[in-house]
VOPAGU-2260 file (C-alpha; in pm, 1 decimal, decimal comma):
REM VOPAGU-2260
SITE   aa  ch    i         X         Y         Z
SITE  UNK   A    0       0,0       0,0       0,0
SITE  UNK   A    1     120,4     316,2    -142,3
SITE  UNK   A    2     182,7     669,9      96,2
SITE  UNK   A    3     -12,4     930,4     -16,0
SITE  UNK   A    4     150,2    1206,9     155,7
SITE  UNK   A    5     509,8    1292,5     296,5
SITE  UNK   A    6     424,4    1268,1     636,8
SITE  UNK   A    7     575,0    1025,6     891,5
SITE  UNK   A    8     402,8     772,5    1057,4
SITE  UNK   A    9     392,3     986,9    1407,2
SITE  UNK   A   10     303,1    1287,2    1196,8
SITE  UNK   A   11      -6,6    1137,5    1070,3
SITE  UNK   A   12     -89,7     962,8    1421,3
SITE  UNK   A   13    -105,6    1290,6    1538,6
SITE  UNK   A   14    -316,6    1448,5    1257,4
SITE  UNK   A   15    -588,6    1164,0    1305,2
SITE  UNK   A   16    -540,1    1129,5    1691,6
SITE  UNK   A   17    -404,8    1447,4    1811,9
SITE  UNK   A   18     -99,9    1469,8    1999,8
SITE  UNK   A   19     -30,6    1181,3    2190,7
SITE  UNK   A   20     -22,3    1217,9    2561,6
SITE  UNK   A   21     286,0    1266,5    2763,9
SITE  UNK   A   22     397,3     941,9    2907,1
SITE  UNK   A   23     436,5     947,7    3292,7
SITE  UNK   A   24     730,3     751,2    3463,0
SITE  UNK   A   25     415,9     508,0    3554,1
SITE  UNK   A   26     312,2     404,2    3208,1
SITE  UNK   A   27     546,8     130,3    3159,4
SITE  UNK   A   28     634,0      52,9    3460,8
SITE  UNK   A   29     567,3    -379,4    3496,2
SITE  UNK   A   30     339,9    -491,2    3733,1
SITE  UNK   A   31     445,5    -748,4    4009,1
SITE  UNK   A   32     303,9    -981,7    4176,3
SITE  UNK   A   33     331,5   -1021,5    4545,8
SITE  UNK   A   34     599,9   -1303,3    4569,4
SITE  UNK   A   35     779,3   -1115,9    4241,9
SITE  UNK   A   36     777,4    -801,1    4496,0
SITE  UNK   A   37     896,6    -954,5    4793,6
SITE  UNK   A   38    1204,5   -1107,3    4621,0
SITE  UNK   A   39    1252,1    -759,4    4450,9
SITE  UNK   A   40    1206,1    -542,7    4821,4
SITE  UNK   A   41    1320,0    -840,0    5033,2
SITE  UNK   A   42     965,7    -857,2    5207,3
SITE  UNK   A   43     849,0   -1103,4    5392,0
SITE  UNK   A   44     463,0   -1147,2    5173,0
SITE  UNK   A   45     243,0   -1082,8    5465,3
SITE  UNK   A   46     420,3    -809,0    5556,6
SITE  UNK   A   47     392,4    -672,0    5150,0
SITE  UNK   A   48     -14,8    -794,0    5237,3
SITE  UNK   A   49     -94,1    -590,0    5545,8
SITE  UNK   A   50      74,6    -293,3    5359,7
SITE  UNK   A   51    -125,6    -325,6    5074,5
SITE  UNK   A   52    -515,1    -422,1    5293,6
SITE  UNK   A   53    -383,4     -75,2    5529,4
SITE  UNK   A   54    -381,4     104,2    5164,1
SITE  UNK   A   55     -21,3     221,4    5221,5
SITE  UNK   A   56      41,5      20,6    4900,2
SITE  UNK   A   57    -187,4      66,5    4601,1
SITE  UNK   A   58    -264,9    -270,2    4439,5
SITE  UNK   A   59    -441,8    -355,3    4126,2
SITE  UNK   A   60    -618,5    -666,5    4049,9
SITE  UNK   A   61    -543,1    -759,6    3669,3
SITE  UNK   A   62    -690,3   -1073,8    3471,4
SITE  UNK   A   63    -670,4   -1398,2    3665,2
SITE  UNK   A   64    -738,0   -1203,7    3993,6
SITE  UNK   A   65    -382,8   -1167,3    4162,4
SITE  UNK   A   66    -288,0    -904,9    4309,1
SITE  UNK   A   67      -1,2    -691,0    4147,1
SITE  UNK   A   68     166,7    -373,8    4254,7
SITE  UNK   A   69     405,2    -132,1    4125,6
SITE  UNK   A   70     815,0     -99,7    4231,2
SITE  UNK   A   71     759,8     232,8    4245,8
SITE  UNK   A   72     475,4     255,3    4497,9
SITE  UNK   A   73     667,2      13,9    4774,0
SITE  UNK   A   74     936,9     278,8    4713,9
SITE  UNK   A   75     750,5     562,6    4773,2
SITE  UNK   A   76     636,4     376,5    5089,0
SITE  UNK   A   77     965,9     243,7    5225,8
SITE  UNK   A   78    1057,7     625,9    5191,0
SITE  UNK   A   79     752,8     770,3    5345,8
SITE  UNK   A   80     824,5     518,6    5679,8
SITE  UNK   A   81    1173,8     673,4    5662,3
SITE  UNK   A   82    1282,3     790,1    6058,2
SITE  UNK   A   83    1645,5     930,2    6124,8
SITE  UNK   A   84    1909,9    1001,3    5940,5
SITE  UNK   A   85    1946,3    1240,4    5634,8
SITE  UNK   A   86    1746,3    1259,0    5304,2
C-alpha cells in the first residue's frame, strides 16, 4: 500500500489522533506480583499484604485475579516510613 503524503508515521498519528499524551514515569512501569515483589524489596509477603489491605500500598487486580503492585509505589512507601538520618 502506497503513501499518499510525505508525512511520517507519528506525523499522521497525530493528525488523526491528536498529539499523543505525555507518558508518565508510571506508564510502563511492569506490574508485580506479590511473591515477584517480595524477592525484589526483600519482604516477607504478609508483611507486603498488610501494607497493601492498610492502603499504604496501592494494588491492582489484573486478569486472573492476583494481586499486582508497582516498584515504584513500595518505594515511595519504604521512603515515606523513613525515621532518622538524612534525606
Amino acid at each position: 500500500m502506497a503513501k499518499n503524503s510525505d508525512k511520517s508515521d507519528r506525523e499522521q498519528l497525530e493528525f488523526d489522533f491528536g498529539e499523543p499524551p505525555q507518558s508518565s514515569p508510571l506508564s510502563h512501569e511492569p506490574l508485580l506480583t506479590i511473591p515477584e515483589a517480595c524477592i525484589v524489596f526483600n519482604l516477607k509477603p504478609h508483611v507486603l499484604r498488610k501494607a497493601i489491605k492498610a492502603g499504604t500500598i496501592p494494588s491492582y487486580r489484573i486478569g486472573n485475579g492476583r494481586i499486582r503492585v508497582r516498584a515504584s509505589d513500595i518505594t515511595a512507601a519504604i521512603e515515606a516510613s523513613r525515621s532518622g538520618g538524612a534525606k
